[in-house]
PDB file of N, CA, C and O in Angstrom:
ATOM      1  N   UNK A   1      77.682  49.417 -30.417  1.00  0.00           N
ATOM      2  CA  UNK A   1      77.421  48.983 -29.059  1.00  0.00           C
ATOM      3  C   UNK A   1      77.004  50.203 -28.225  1.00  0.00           C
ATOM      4  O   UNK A   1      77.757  51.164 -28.383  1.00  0.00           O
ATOM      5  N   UNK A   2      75.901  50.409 -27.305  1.00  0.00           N
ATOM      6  CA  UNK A   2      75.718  51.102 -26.923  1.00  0.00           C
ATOM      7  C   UNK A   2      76.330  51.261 -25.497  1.00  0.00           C
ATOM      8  O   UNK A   2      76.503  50.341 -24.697  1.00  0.00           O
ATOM      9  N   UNK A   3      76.633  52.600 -25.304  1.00  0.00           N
ATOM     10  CA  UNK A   3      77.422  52.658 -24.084  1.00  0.00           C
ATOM     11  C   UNK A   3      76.482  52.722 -22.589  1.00  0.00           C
ATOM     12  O   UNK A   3      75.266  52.572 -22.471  1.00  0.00           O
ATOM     13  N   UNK A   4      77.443  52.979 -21.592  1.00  0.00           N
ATOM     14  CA  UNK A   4      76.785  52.380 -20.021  1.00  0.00           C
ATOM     15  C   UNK A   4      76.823  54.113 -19.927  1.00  0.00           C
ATOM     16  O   UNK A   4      77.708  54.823 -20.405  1.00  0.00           O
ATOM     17  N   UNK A   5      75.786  54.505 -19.285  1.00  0.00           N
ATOM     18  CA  UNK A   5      75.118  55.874 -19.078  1.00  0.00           C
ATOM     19  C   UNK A   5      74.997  55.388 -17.344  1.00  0.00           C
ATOM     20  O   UNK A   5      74.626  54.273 -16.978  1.00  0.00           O
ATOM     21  N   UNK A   6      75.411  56.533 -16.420  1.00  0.00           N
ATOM     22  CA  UNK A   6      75.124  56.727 -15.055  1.00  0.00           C
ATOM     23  C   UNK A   6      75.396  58.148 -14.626  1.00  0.00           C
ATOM     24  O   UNK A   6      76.099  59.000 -15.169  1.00  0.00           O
ATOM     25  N   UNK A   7      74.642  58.205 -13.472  1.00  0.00           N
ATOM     26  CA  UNK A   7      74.316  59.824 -13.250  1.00  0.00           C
ATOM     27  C   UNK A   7      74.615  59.834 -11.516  1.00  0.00           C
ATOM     28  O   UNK A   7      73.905  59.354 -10.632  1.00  0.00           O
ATOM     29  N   UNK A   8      75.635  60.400 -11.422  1.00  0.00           N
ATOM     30  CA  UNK A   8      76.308  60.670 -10.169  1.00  0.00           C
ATOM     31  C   UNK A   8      76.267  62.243  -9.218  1.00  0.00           C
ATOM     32  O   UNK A   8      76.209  63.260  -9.908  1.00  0.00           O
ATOM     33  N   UNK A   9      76.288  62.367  -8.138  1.00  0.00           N
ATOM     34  CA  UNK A   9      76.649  63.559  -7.501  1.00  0.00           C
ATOM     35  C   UNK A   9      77.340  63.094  -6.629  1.00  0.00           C
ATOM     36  O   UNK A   9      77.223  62.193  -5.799  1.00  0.00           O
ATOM     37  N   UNK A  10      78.733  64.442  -7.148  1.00  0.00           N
ATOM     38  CA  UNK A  10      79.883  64.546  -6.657  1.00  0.00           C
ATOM     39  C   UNK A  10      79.880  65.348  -5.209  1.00  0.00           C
ATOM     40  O   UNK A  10      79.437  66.497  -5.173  1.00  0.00           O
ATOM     41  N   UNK A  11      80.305  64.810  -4.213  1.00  0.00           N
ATOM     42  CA  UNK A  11      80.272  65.632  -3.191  1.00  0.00           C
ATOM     43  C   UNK A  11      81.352  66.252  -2.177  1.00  0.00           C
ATOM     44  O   UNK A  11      82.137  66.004  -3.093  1.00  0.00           O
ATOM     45  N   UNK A  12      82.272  66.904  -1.023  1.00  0.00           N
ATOM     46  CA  UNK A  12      83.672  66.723  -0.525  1.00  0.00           C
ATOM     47  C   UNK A  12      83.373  65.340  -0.011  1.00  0.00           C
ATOM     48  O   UNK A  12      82.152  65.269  -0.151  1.00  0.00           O
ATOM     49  N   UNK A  13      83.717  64.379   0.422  1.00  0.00           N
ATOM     50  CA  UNK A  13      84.598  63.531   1.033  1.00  0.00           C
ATOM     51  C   UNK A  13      84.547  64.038   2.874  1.00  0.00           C
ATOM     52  O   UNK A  13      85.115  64.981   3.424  1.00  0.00           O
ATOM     53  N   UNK A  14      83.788  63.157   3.353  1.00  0.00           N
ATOM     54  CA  UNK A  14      84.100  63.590   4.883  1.00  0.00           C
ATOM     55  C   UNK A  14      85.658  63.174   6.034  1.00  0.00           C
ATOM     56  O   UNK A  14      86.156  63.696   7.031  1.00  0.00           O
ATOM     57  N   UNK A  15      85.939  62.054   5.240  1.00  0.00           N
ATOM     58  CA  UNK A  15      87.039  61.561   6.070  1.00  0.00           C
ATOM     59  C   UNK A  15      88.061  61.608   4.450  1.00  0.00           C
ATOM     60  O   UNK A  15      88.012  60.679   3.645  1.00  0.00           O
ATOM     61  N   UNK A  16      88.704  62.539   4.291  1.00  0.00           N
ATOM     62  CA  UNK A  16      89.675  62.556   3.443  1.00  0.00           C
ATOM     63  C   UNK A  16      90.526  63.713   4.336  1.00  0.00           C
ATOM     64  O   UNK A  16      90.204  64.462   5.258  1.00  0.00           O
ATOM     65  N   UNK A  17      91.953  63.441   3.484  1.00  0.00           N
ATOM     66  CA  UNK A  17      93.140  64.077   4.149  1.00  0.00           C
ATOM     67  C   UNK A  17      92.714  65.188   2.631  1.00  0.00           C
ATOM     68  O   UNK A  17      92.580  66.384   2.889  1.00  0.00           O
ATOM     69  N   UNK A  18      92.574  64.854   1.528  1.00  0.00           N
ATOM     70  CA  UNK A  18      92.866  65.305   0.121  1.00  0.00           C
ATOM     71  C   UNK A  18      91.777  66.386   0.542  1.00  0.00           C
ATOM     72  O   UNK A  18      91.935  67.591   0.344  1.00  0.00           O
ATOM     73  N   UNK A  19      91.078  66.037   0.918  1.00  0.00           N
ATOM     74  CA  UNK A  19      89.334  67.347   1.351  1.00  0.00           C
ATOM     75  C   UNK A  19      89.485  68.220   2.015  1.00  0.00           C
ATOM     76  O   UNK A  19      88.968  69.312   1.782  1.00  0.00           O
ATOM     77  N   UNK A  20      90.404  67.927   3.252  1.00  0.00           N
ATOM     78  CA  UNK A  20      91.153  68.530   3.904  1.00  0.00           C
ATOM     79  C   UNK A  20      91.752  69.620   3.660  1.00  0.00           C
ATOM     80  O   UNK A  20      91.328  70.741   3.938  1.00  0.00           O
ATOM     81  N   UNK A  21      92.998  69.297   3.009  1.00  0.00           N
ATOM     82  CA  UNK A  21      93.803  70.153   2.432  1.00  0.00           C
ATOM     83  C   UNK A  21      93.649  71.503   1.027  1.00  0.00           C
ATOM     84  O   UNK A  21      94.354  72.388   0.541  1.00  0.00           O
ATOM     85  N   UNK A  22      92.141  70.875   0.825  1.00  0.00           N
ATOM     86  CA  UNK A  22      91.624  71.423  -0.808  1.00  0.00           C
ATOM     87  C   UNK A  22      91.090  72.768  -0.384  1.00  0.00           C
ATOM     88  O   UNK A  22      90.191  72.962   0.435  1.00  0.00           O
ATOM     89  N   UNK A  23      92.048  74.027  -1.334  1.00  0.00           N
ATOM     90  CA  UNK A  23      90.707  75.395  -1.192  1.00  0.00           C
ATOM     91  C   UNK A  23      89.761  75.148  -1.985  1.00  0.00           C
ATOM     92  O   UNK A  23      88.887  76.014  -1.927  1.00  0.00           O
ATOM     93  N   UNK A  24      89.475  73.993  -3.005  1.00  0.00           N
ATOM     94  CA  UNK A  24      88.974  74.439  -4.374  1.00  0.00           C
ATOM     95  C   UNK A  24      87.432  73.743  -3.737  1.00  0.00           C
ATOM     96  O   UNK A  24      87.378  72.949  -2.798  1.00  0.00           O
ATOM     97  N   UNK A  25      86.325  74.239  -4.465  1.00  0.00           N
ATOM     98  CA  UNK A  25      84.927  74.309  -4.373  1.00  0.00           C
ATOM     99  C   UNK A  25      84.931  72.875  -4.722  1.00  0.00           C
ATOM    100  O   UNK A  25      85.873  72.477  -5.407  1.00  0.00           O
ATOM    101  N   UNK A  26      83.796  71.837  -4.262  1.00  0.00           N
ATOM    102  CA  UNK A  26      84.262  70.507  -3.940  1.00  0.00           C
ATOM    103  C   UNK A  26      83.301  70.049  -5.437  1.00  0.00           C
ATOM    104  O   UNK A  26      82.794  68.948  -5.653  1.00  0.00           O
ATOM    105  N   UNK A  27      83.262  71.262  -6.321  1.00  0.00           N
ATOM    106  CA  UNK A  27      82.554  70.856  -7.767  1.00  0.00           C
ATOM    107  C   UNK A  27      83.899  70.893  -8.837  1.00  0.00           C
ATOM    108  O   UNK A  27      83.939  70.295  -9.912  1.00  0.00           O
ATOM    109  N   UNK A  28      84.921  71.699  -8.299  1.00  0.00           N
ATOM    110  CA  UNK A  28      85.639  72.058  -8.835  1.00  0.00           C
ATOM    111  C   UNK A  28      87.040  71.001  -8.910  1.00  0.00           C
ATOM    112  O   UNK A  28      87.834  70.922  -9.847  1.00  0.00           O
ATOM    113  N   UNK A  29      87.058  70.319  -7.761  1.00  0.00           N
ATOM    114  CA  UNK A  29      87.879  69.105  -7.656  1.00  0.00           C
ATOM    115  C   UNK A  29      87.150  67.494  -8.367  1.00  0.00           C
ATOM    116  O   UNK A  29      87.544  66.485  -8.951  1.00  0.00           O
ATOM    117  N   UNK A  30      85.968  68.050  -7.888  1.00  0.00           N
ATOM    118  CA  UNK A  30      85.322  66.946  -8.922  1.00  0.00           C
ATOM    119  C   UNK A  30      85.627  66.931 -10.305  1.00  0.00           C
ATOM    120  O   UNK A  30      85.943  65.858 -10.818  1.00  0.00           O
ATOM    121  N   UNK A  31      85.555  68.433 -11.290  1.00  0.00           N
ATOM    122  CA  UNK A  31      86.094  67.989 -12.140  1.00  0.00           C
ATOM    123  C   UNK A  31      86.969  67.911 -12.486  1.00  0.00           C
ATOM    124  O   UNK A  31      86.984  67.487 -13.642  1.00  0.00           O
ATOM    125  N   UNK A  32      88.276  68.201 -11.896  1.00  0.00           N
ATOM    126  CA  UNK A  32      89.439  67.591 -12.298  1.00  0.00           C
ATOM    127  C   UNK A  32      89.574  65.971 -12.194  1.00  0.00           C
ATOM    128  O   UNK A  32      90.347  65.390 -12.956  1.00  0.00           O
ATOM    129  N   UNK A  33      88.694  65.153 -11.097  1.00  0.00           N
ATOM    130  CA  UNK A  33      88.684  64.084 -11.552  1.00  0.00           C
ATOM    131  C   UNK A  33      87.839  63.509 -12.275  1.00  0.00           C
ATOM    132  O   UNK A  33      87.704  62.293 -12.138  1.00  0.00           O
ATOM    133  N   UNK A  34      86.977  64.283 -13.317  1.00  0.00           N
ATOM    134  CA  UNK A  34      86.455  63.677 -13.891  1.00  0.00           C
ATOM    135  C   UNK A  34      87.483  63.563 -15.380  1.00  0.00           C
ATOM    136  O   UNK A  34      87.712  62.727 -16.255  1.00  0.00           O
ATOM    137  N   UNK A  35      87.830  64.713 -15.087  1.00  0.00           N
ATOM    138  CA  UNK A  35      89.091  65.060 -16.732  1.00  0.00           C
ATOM    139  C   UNK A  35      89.864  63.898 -16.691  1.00  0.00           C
ATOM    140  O   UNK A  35      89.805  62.952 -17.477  1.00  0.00           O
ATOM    141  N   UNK A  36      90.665  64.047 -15.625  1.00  0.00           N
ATOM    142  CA  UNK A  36      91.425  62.868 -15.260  1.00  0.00           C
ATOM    143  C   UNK A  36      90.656  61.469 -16.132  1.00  0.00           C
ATOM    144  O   UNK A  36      90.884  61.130 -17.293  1.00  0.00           O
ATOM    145  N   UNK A  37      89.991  61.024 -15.448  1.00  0.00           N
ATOM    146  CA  UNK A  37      89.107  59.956 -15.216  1.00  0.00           C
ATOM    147  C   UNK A  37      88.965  59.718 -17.189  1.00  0.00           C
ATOM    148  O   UNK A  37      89.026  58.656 -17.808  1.00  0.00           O
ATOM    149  N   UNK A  38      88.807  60.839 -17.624  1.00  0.00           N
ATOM    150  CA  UNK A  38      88.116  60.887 -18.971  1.00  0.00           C
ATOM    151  C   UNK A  38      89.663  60.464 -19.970  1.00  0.00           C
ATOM    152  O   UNK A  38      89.614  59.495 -20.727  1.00  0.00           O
ATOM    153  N   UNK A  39      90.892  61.259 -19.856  1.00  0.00           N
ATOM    154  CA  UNK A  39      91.273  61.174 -20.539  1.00  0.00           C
ATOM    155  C   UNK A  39      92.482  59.841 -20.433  1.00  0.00           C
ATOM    156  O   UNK A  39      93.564  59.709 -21.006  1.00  0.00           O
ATOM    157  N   UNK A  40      91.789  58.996 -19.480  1.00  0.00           N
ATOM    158  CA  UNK A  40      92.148  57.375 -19.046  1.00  0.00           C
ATOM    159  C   UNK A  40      92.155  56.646 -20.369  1.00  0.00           C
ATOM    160  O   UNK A  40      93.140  56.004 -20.733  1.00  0.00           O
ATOM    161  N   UNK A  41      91.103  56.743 -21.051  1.00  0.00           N
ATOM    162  CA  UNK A  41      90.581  55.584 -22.023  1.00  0.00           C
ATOM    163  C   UNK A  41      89.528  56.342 -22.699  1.00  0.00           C
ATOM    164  O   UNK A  41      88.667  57.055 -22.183  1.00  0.00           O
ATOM    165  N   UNK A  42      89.797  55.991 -24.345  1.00  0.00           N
ATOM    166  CA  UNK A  42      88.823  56.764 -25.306  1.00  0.00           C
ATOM    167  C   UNK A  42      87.864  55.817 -24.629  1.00  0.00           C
ATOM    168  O   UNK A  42      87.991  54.828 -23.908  1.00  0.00           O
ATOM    169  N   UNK A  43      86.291  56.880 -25.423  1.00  0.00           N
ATOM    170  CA  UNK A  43      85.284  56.164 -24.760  1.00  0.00           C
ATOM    171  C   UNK A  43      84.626  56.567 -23.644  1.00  0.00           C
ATOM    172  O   UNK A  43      83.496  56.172 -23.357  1.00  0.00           O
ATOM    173  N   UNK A  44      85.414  57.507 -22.847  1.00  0.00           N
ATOM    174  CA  UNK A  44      84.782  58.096 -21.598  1.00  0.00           C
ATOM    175  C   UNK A  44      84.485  59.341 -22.093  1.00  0.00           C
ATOM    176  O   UNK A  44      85.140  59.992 -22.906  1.00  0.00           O
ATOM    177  N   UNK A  45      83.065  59.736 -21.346  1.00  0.00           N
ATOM    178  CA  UNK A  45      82.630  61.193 -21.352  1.00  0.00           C
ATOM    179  C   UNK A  45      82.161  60.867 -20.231  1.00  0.00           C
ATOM    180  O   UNK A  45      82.031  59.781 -19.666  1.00  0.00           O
ATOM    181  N   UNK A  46      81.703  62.823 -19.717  1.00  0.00           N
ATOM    182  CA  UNK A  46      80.745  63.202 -18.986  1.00  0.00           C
ATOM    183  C   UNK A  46      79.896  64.647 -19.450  1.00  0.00           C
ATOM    184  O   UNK A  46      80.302  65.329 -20.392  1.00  0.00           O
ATOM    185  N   UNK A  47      78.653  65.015 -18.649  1.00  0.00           N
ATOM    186  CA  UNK A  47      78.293  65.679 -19.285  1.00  0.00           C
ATOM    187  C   UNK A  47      77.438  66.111 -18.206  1.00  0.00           C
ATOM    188  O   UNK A  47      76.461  65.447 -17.861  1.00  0.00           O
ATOM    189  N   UNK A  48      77.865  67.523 -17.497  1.00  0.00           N
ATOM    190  CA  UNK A  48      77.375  68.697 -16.737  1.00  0.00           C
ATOM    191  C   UNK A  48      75.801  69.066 -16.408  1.00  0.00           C
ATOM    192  O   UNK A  48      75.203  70.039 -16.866  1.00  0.00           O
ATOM    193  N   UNK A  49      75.202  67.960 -15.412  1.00  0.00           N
ATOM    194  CA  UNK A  49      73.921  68.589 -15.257  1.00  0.00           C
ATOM    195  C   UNK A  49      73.609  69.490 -14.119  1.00  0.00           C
ATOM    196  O   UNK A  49      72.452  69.905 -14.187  1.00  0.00           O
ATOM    197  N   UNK A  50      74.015  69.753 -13.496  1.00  0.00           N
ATOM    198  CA  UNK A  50      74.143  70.530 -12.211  1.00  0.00           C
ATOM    199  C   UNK A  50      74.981  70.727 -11.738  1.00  0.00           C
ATOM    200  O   UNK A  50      75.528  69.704 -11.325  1.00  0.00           O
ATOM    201  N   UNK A  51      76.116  72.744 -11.259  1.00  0.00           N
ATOM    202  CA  UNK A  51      77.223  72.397 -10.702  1.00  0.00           C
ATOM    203  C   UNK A  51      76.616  73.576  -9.899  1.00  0.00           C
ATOM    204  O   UNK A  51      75.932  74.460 -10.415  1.00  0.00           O
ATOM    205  N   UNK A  52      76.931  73.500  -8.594  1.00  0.00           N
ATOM    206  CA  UNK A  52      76.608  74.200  -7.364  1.00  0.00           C
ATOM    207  C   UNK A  52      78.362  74.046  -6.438  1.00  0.00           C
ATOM    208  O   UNK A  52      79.087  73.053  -6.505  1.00  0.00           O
ATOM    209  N   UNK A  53      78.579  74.969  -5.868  1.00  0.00           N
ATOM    210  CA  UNK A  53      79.622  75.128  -4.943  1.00  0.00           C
ATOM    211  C   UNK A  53      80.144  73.615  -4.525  1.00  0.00           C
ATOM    212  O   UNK A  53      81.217  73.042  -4.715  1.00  0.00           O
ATOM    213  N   UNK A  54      78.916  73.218  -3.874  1.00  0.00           N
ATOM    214  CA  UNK A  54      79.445  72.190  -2.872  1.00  0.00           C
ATOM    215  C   UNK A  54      78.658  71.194  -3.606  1.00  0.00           C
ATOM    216  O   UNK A  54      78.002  70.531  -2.803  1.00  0.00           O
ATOM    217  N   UNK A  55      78.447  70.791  -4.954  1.00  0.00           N
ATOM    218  CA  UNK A  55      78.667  69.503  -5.152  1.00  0.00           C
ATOM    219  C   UNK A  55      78.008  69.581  -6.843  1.00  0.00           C
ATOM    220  O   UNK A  55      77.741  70.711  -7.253  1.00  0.00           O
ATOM    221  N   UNK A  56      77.816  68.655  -7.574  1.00  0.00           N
ATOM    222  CA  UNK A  56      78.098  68.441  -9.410  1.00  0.00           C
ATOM    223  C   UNK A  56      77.230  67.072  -9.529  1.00  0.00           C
ATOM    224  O   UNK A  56      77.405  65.943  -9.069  1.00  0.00           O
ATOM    225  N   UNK A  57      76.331  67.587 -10.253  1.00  0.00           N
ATOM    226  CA  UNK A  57      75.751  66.447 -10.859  1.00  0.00           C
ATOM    227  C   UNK A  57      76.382  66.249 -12.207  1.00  0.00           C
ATOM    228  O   UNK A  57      76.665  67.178 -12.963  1.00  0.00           O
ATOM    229  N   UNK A  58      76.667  64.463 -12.559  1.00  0.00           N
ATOM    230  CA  UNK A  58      76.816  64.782 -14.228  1.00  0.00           C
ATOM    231  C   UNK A  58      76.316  63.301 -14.670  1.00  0.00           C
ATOM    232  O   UNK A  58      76.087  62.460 -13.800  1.00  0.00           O
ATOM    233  N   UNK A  59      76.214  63.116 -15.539  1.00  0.00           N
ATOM    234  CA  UNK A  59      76.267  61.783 -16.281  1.00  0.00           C
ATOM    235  C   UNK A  59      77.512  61.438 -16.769  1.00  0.00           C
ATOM    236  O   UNK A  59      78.174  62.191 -17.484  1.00  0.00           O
ATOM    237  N   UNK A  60      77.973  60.001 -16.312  1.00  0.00           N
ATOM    238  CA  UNK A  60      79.261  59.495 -17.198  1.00  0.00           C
ATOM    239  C   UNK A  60      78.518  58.731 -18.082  1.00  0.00           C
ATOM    240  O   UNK A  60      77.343  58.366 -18.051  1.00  0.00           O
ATOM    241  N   UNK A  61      79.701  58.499 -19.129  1.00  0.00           N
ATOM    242  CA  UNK A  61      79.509  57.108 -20.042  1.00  0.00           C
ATOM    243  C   UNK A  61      81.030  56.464 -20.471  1.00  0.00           C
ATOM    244  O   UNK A  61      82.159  56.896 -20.240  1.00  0.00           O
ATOM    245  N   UNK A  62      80.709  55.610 -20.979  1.00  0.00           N
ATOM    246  CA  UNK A  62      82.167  54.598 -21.063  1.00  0.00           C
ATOM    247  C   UNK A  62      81.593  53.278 -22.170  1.00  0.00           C
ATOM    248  O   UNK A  62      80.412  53.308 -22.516  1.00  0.00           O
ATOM    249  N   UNK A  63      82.105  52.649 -22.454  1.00  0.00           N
ATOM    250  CA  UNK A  63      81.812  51.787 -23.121  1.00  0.00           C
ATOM    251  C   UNK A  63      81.945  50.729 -22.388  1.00  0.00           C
ATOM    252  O   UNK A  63      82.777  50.839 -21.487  1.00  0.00           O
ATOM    253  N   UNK A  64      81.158  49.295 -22.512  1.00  0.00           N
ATOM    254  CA  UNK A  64      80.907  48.013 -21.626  1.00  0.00           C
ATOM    255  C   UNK A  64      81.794  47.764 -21.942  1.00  0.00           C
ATOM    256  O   UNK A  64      80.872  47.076 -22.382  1.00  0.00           O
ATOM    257  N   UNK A  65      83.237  47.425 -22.402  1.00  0.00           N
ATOM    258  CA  UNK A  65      84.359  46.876 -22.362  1.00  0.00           C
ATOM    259  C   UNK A  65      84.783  47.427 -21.467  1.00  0.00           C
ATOM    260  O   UNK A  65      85.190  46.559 -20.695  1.00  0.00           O
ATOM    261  N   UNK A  66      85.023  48.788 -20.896  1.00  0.00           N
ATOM    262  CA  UNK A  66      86.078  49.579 -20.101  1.00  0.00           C
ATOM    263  C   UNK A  66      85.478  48.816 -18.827  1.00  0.00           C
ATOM    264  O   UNK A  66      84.449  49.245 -18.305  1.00  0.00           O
ATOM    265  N   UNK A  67      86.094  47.744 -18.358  1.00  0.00           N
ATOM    266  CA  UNK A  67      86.097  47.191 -17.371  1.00  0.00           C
ATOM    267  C   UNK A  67      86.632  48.281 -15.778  1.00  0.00           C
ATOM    268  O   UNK A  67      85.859  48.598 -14.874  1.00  0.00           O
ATOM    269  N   UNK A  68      87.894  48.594 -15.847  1.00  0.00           N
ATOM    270  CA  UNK A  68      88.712  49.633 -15.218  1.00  0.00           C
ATOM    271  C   UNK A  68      87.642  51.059 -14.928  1.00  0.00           C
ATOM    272  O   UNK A  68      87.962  51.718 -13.939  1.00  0.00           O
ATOM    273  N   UNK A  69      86.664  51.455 -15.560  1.00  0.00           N
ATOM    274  CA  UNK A  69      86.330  52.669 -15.474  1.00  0.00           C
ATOM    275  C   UNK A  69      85.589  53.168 -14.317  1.00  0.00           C
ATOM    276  O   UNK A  69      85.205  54.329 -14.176  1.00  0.00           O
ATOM    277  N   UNK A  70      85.412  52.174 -13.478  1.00  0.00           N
ATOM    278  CA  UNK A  70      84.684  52.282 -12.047  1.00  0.00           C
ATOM    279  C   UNK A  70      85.365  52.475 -11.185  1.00  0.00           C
ATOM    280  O   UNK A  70      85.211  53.265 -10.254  1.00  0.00           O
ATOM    281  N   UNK A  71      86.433  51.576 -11.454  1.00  0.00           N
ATOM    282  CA  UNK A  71      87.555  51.607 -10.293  1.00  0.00           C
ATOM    283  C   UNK A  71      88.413  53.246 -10.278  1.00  0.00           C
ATOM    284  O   UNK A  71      88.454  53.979  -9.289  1.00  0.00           O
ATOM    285  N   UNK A  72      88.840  53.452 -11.190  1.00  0.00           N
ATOM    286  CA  UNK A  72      89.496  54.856 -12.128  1.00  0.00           C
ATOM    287  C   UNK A  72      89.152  55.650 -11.373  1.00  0.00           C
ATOM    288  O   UNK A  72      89.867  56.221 -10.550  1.00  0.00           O
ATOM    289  N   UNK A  73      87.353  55.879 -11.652  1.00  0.00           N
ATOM    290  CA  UNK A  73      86.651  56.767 -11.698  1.00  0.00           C
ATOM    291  C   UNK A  73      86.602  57.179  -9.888  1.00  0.00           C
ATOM    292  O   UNK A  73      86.140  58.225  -9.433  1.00  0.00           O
ATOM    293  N   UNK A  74      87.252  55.962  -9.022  1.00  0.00           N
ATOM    294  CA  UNK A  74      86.477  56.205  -7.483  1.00  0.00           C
ATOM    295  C   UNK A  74      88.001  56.726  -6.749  1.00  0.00           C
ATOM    296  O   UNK A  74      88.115  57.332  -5.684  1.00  0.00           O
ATOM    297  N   UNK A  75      89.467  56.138  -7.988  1.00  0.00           N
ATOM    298  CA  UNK A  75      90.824  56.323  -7.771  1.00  0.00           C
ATOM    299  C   UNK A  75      91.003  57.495  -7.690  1.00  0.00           C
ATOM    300  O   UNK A  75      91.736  57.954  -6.815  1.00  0.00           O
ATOM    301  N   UNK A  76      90.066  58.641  -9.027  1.00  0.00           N
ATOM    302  CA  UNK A  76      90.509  59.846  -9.671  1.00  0.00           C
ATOM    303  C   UNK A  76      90.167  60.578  -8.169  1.00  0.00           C
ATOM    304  O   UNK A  76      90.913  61.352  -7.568  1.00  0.00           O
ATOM    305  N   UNK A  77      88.932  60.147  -7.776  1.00  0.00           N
ATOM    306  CA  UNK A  77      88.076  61.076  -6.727  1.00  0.00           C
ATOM    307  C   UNK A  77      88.128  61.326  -5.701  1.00  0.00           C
ATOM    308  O   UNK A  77      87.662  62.327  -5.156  1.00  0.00           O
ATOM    309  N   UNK A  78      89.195  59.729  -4.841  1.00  0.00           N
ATOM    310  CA  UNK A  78      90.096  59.646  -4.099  1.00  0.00           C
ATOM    311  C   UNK A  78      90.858  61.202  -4.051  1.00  0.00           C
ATOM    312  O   UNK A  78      90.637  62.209  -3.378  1.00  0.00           O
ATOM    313  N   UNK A  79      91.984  60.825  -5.240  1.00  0.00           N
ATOM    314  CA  UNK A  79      93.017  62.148  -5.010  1.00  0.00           C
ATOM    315  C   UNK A  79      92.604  63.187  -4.771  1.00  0.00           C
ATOM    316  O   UNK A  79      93.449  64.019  -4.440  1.00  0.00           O
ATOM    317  N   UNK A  80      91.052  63.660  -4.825  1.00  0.00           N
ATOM    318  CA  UNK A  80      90.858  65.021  -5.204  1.00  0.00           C
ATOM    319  C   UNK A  80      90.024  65.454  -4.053  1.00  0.00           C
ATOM    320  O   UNK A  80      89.356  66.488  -4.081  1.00  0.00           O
ATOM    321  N   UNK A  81      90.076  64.640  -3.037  1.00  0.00           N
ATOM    322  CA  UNK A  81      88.848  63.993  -1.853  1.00  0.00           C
ATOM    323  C   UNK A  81      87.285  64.693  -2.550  1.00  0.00           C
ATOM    324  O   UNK A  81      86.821  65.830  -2.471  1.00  0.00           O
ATOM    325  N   UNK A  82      86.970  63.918  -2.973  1.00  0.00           N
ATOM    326  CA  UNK A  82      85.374  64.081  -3.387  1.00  0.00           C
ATOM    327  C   UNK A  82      85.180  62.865  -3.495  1.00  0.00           C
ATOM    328  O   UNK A  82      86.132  62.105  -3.673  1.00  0.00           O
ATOM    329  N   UNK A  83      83.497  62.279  -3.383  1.00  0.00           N
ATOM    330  CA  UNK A  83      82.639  61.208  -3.347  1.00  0.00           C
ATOM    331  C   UNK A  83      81.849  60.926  -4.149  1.00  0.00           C
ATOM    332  O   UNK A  83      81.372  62.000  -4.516  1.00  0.00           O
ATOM    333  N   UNK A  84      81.556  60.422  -4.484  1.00  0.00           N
ATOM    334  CA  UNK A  84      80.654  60.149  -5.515  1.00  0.00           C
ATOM    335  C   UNK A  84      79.314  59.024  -5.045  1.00  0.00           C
ATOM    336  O   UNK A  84      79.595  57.879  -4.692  1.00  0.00           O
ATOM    337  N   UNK A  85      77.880  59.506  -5.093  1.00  0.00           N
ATOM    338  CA  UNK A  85      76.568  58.491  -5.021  1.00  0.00           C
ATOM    339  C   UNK A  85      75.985  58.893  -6.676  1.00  0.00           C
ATOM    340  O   UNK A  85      76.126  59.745  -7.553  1.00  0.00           O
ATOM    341  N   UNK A  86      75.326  57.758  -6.407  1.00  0.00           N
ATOM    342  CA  UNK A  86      74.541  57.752  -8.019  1.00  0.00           C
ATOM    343  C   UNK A  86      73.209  57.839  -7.670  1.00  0.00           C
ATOM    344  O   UNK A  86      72.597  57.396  -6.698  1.00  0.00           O
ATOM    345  N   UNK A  87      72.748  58.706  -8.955  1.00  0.00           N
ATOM    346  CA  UNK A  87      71.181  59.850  -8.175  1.00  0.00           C
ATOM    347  C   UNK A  87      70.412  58.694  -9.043  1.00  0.00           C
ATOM    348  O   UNK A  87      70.874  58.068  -9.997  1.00  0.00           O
ATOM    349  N   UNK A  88      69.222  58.591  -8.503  1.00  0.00           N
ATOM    350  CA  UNK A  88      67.552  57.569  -9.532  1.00  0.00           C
ATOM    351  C   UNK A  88      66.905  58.811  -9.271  1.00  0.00           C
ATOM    352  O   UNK A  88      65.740  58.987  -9.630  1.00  0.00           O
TER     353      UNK A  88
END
């Protein structure tokens, strides 16, 4: 089965308390929720196309069963105040 491929940039979070409070470079909180996010459910990757200070491009993937992996993925990013849009 082939998996669901999407390509996101991670950015701080303008109205977060978590963004707020963060010293860490808002690429750098991104990936802790992406780790997070990843080690939810086999089946998840990501994969590093751009990391700049203030924000991370990457591609996720997941498999079409992982129903949960959207939600996860917006939960992880929450905690870490970062945002996520998906680049075309």
């Amino acid at each position: 089965m082939d998996k669901i491929k999407v390509k996101y940039r991670f950015t701080r979070a303008n109205n977060s308390v978590a963004a707020f409070l963060s010293s860490n470079r808002a690429s750098t909180d991104a990936l802790t929720a992406l780790l997070r996010w990843k080690a939810g459910s086999s089946g998840r990757d990501f994969v590093r196309l751009v990391d700049e200070d203030d924000y991370i491009d990457v591609e996720v993937t997941c498999d079409p069963a992982d129903k949960a992996a959207g939600a996860q993925l917006e939960m992880e990013s929450d905690k870490v105040g970062v945002e996520r849009n998906v680049l075309t």
